[in-house]
N, C-alpha and C positions, 0 to 999 in steps of 0.2 A: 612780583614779590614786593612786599610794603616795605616800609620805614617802621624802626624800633618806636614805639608811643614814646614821645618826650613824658619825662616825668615829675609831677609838679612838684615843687620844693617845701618840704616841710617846713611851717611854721612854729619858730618859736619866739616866746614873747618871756623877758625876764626884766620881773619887777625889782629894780635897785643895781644901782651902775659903782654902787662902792666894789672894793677890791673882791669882795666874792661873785657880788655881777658879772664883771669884767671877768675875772676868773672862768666860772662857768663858760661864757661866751667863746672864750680862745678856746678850750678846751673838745668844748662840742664842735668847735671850725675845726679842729686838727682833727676828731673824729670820724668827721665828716668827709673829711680829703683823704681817710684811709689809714691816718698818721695816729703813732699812740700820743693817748694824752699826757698836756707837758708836766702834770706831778705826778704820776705815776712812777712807783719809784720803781716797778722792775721792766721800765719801755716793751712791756710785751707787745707784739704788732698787733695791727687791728687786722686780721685776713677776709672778714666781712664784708667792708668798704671799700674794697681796694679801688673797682671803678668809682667811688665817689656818690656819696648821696648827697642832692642840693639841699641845701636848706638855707635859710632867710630868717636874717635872728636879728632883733629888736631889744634897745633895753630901753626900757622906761625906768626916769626917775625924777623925783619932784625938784631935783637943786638942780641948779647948775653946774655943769661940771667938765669933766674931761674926756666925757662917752662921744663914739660917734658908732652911728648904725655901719655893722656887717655883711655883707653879704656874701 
């Protein structure tokens, strides 16, 4: 009997690290951990996620700033 295929981590890539960059990014990490997202205002649970899907998220932005990569 084998081992489960590891599964590779979805890529994503989001253009601008201002407050809705950043925004986005936490959001899609709490989605991703199974957790609902933090402005949702009726915290419905995610039941899809619950094991967790990896994903690997990047913000690009041209200033310098206060971003640092997620994973």
């Amino acid at each position: 009997m084998g081992s489960l295929p590891v599964q590779q981590p979805f890529r994503i890539l989001i253009a601008g690290g201002a407050y809705a960059g950043v925004s986005a990014a936490v959001n899609l990490l709490d989605l991703s951990l199974g957790r609902p997202a933090r402005l949702d205002p009726d915290k419905v649970p995610v039941h899809e996620a619950r094991n967790g899907v990896p994903v690997e998220i990047h913000i690009v932005d041209e200033r310098d700033g206060y971003c640092k990569t997620m994973t």
